[in-house]
C-alpha positions in Angstrom: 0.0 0.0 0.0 1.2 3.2 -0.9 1.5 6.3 1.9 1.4 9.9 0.7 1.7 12.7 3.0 -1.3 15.1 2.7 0.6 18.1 1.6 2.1 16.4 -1.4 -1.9 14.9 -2.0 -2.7 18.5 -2.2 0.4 19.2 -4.3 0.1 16.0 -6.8 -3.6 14.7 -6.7 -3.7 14.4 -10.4 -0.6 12.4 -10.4 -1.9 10.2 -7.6 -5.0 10.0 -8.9 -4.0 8.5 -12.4 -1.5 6.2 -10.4 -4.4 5.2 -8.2 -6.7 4.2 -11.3 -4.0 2.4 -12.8 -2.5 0.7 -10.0 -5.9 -0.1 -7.9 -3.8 -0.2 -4.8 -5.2 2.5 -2.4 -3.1 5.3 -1.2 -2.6 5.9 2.9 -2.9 9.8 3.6 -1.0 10.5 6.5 -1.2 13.9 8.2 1.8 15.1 10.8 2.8 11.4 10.4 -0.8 9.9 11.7 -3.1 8.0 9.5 -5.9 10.2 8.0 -7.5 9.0 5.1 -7.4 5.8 2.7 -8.1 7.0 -1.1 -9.4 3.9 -3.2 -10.6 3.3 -6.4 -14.7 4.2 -7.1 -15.1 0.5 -8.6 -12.9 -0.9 -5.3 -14.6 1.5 -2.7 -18.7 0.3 -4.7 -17.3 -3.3 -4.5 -16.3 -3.2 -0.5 -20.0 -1.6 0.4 -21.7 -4.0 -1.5 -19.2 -7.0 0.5 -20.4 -5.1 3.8 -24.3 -4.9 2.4 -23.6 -8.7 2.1 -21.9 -9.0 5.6 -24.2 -6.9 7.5 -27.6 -9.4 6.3 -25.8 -12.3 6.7 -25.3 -10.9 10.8 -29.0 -9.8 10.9 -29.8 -13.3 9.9 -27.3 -15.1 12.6 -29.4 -12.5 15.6 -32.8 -13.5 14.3 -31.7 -17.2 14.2 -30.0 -16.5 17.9 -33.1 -14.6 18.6 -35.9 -17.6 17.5 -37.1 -15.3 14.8 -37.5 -18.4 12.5 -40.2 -20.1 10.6 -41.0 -23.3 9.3 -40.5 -24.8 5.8 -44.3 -24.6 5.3 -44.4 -21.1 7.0 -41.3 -19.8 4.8 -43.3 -21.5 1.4 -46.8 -19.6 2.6 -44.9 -16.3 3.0 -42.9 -16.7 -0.1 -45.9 -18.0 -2.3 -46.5 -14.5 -4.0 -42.7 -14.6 -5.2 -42.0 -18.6 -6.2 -45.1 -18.5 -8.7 
């Protein structure tokens, strides 16, 4: 991963930009030597939301499960009726 201090992001953001598209590795911004920012790509960052979309059900799922919020295959099939037609 590459690290860029913020005043040369502010001085070269074209240049890192282009190298960012081509390379697809994100960029660490690092302000008075402390982490600040990640800079990634639009299709990386829209490809890491839809992951966490993904991840975030899948936990909602486990609690219901944990929680008894379950049906039965006959109950799922009469909910799901309108949809598996």
């Amino acid at each position: 991963m590459r690290v860029e201090l913020v005043t040369t992001l502010k001085r070269q953001a074209t240049r890192i930009l282009a190298d960012l598209h081509i390379s697809k590795e994100p960029v660490l911004i690092t302000e008075h030597g402390q982490p600040s920012a990640y800079l990634v790509d639009v299709d990386d960052f829209e490809f890491m939301q839809q992951r966490m979309e993904l991840l975030e059900s899948l936990a909602r799922g486990e609690q219901a499960i944990k929680d008894g919020h379950t049906f039965s295959n006959e109950q799922a099939k009469k909910k799901m009726k309108k949809w598996l037609k």
